[in-house]
N, C-alpha and C positions, 0 to 999 in steps of 0.2 A: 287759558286760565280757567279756573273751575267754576269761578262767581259766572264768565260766559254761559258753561254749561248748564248751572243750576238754573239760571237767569231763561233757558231756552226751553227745562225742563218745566217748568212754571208755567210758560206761555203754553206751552201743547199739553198741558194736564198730563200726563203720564202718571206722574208718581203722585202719591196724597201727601199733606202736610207730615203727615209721622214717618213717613217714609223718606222722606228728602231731610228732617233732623236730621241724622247722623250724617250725611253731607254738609250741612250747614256747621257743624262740629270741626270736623277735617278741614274745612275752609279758616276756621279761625285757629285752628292749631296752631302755636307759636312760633314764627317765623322771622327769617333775619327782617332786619329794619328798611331795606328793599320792598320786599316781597309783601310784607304792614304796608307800606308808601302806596304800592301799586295795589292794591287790596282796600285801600281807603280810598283811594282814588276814584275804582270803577264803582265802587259802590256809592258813593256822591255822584253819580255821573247818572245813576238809576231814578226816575223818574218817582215819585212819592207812593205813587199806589203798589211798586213794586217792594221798595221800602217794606212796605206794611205787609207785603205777603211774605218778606222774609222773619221779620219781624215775628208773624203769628207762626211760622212753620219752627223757630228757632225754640229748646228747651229754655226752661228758667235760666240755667245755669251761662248760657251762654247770649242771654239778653243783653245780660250790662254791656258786652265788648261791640254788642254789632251795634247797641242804640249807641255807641260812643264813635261808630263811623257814620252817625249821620249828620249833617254838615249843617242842617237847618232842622231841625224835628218838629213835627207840629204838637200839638194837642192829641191827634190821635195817635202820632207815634209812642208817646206817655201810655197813653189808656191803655195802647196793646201792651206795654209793657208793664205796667202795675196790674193788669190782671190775669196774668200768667201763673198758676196752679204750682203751690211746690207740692213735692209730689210725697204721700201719705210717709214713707220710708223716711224720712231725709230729717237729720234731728240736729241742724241747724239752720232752723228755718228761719229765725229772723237775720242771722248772716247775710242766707242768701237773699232776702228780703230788703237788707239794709242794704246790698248791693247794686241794685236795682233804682233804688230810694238815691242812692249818691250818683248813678248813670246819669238820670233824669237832671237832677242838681246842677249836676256838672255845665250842664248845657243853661239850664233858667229857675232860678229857685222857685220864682212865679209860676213857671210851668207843672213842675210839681205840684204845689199849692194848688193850681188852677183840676189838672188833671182827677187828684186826691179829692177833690172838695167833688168833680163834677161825678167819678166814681160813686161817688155815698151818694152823694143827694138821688140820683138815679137808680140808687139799690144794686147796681152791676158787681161792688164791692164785695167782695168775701164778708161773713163773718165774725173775724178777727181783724180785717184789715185797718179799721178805725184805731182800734190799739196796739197794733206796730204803726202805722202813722203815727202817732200820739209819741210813742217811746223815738222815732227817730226824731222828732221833733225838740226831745227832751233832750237827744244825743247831741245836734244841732246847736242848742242853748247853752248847753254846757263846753261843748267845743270852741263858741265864741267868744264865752266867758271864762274859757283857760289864753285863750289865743290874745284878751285884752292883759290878761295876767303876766302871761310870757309871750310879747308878739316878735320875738327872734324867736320862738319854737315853729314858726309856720313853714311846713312841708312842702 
């Protein structure tokens, strides 16, 4: 399986982080529902520090789906993944931003909150990052407050 082999490439340093992204891309390429099963599986089965170096080797784009194989996330799983660079080209950036923002979510809303809050206070934050925070927060409010409005609308 190829998580084995990137998993082996990792531990003997061979290739750099930017070099092993497009491997980590092909790994999450969309696959029968098998193939997801055993693919989530070895990757919970990865010890946390390993986690984290897929994690930081992985592009923006392909953040949200591997933070959504992991099985327990900490706190640092969050930070690597909120502070992931979109990259200068890319002209929907709070998309991919809000993508990310709902990964985290998904898992502990708290975590987010906690991650976001420790991000800023520490300066490690982009920027801008404070107000995409803010507007998904906004998105958030408003989706709770449609979902009291219509709650047979829930997805």
């Amino acid at each position: 399986m190829k998580i084995r082999w990137l998993i082996g490439v990792f531990r003997k340093g061979i290739l750099s982080q930017e070099e092993i992204t497009p491997y980590i891309r092909l790994l999450l390429a969309e696959k029968s529902g098998e193939e997801q099963g055993q693919l989530r599986k070895a990757f919970r089965e990865l010890d946390a520090e390993m986690q984290y170096r897929f994690l930081e080797a992985a592009d923006i784009y392909d953040t949200p789906k591997l933070f959504a194989l992991c099985s327990n996330p900490t706190l640092r799983h969050a930070e690597i993944a909120l502070l992931k660079k979109v990259p200068p080209y890319e002209k929907k950036t709070q998309f991919i931003l809000d993508k990310i923002f709902y990964a985290i979510r998904d898992h502990s809303r708290g975590m987010l909150e906690q991650a976001a809050e420790l991000l800023i206070k520490e300066g490690k934050a982009s920027a801008n990052f404070r107000d995409n925070y803010s507007r998904f927060q906004e998105i958030l409010q408003d989706e709770e407050f449609l979902l009291s409005l219509y709650p047979k609308a829930r997805g």
